[in-house]
C-alpha positions, 0 to 999 in steps of 0.5 A, spaced: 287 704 545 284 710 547 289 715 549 284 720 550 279 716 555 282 720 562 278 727 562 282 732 566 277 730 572 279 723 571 286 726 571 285 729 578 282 724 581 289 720 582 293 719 587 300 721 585 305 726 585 304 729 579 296 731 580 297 732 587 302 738 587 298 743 584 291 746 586 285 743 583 285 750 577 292 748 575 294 743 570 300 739 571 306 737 565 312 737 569 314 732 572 315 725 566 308 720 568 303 719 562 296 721 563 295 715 558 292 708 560 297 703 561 296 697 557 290 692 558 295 686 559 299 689 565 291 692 567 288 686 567 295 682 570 295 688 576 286 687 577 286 679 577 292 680 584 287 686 587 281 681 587 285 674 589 288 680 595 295 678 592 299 682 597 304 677 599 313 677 598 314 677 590 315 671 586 323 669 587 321 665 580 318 672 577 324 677 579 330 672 577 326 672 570 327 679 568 334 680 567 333 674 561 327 677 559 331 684 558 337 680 555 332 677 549 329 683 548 335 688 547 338 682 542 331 683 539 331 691 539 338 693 537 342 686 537 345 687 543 348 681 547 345 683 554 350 679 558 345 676 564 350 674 570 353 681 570 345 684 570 342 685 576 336 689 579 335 696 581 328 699 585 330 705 582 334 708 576 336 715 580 338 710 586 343 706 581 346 712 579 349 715 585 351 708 587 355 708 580 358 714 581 360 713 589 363 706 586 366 708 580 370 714 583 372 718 589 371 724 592 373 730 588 374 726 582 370 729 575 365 728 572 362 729 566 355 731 565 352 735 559 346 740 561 341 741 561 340 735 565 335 731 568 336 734 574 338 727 579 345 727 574 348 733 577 345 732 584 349 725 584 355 729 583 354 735 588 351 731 594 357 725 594 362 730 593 365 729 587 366 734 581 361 736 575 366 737 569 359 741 565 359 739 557 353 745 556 349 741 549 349 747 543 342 748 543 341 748 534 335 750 529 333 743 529 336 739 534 340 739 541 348 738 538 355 736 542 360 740 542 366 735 542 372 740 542 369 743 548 368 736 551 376 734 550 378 740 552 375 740 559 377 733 560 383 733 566 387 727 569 383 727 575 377 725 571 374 718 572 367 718 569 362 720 563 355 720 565 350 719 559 343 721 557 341 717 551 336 718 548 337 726 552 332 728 558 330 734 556 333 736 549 330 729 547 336 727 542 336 720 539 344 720 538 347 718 532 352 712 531 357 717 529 356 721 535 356 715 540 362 713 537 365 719 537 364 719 546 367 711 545 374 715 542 374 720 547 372 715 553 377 710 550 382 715 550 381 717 557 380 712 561 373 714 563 367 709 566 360 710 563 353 711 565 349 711 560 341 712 562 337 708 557 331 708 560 326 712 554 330 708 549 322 706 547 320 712 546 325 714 540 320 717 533 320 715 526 326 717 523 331 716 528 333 710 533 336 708 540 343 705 539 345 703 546 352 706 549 354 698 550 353 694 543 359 699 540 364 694 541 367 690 546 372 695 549 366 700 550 362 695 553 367 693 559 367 701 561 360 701 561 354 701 566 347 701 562 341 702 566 334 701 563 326 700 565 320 699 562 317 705 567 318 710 562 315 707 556 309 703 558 307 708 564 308 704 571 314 709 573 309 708 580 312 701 581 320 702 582 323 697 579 329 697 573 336 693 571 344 695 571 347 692 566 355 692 567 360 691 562 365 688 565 366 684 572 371 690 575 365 694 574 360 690 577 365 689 582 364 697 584 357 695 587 360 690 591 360 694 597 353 695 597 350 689 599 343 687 596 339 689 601 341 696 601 338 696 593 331 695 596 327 690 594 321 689 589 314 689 589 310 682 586 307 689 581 314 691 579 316 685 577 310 682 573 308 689 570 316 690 567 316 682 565 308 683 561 311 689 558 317 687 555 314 680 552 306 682 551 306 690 550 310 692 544 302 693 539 300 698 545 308 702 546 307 703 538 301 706 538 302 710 544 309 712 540 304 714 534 300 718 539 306 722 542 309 724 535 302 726 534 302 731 540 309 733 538 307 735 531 301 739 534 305 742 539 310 745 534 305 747 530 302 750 536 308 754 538 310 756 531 304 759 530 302 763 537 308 762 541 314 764 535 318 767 541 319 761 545 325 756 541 324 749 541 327 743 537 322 738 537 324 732 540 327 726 537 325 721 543 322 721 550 315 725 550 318 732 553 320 738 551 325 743 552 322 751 551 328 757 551 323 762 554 329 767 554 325 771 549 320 772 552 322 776 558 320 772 564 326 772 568 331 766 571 324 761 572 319 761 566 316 756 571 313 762 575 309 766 570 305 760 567 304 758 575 300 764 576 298 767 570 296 761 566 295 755 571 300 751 568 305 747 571 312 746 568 318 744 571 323 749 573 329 749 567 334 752 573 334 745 576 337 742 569 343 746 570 345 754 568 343 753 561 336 752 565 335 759 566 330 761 563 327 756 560 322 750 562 321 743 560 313 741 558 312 733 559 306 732 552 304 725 555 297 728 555 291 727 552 290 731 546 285 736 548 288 737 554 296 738 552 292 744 547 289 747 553 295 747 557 299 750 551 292 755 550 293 757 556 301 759 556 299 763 549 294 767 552 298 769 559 304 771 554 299 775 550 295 777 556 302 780 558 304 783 551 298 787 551 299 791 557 
């Protein structure tokens, strides 16, 4: 696979979000598409239905057939045993959150979030009027760690629910036994619910592992609401569809009040897509992996050499980074200096919670020549600055 076939020009041809929200000078790595081709399986699959005009309602048959599809693939990964009556189909990842949120607890209720924080965590709590408990990681010399005696201390009796990020989005943790285990403790013992997004456990580099909340024991898995996708890890995030995975039926219960209709529906590219990823695309995820790594490792190198003031942990999993620019001196959004003086766009770090001031996060699912311009450019605008 040739993850350096798609030139800039390339790039901006399309049609998304990601290469349309900027003008044609600036180079975009915010928000988390890959500028990558997707496998030639799901390609081919996808061109075969544009040449027959297969525009129809999707296949009953081809959507019922995911959740057993998923089920066999974890039990295959991570020797979970997916339950598929209690799994169902979500148009959308961010939508499942709010409705576990909304149907997990009430209004008022706290919620644990650990910023930085892909930014839809927080938005679920604040916009259905709930109470973000905030459990800020500690941001070490070699990786994002948590502070559990701070997270025991800020648990209240009005707290109903811990919404987990593994592997974490934008610290890029793949979270060890022990320290999952040492949630479960805490989870246990205050009767909490769990939201675990899953859905960048594929992209997990060597030496560390994807362990899924639910597969610790039985008694974590009845308080625990997976959810997983194949958009992230084989780049068809434009095609909305993902799983919910309950560990119990009181919890599954919680969606009663959401009727199917108001998950929305799938598209017949979702569903096909989702299924060729997870049974014919494994050879093509391993080496876009290797890929990754390999632009992680140029980019730490990088940032070493000409960008020292700026912290950084690499990531463990996931292809996006975190980058503390406090050091710098470019105010509250670093976001806004690289925008102007480097035509680069990031993601704004404010968004992911306070932690966020200061800092941005950088999405290196690029062609390699591109992601070395785009870290070119920042350097230069930094030294351009300094030598004024």
């Amino acid at each position: 696979m040739d993850f350096e076939k798609f030139s800039i020009d390339d790039l901006r041809a399309r049609h998304g979000f990601k290469w349309r929200r900027y003008g044609s000078d600036v180079i975009p790595a915010w928000v988390a598409d890959m500028d990558f081709p997707v496998a030639q399986a799901i390609q081919a699959r996808i061109q075969t239905a544009v040449e027959q005009s297969d525009f129809g309602y999707p296949s009953r048959y081809e959507a019922e057939a995911l959740p057993e599809i998923f089920a066999a693939r974890m039990t295959r990964k991570y020797d979970w045993q997916v339950p598929i009556e209690r799994t169902l189909l979500v148009t959308d990842i961010v939508q499942g959150l709010y409705w576990a949120v909304l149907g997990c607890s009430a209004e008022n209720d706290g919620v644990v979030v650990q910023t930085p924080i892909y930014p839809p965590f927080l938005r679920s709590v604040e916009e259905t009027g709930r109470r973000a408990i905030l459990n800020p990681l500690n941001m070490g010399a070699e990786r994002f760690e948590i502070d559990f005696s701070r997270l025991e201390a800020s648990i209240d009796s009005s707290t109903r629910m811990f919404l987990l990020c593994n592997p974490h989005n934008p610290g890029g943790r793949a979270y060890t036994r022990d320290e999952l285990e040492h949630i479960a403790d805490i989870v246990l013992r205050h009767n909490l619910i769990v939201v675990s997004d899953e859905i960048h456990s594929d992209l997990v580099y060597q030496g560390h592992q994807h362990i899924p909340f639910a597969s610790l024991s039985e008694a974590v898995a009845e308080r625990t609401i997976t959810f997983n996708s194949a958009n992230k890890a084989f780049n068809i995030a434009g095609l909305r569809v993902g799983v919910a995975v309950f560990g119990s039926d009181e919890l599954m219960r919680a969606f009663g009040p959401f009727p199917d209709r108001v998950r929305g529906g799938l598209t017949s590219f979702a569903c096909a897509a989702s299924r060729i990823a997870w049974e014919s695309c494994d050879d093509w995820l391993a080496a876009a992996v290797e890929y990754l790594q390999g632009n992680r490792d140029m980019m730490s190198e990088f940032l070493a050499e000409r960008m020292p003031l700026v912290r950084y942990v690499p990531p463990q999993a996931t292809y996006l980074a975190w980058l503390d620019c406090t050091q710098l001196g470019l105010g509250a959004e670093p976001l806004d200096f690289f925008l102007e003086r480097a035509k680069v766009g990031l993601y704004d770090g404010t968004a992911f919670g306070p932690e966020g001031s200061g800092c941005t996060r950088i999405n290196f699912a690029t062609p390699r020549p591109i992601l070395r311009e785009i870290l070119e450019r920042m350097a230069d605008a930094v030294d351009r600055r300094n030598d004024r």
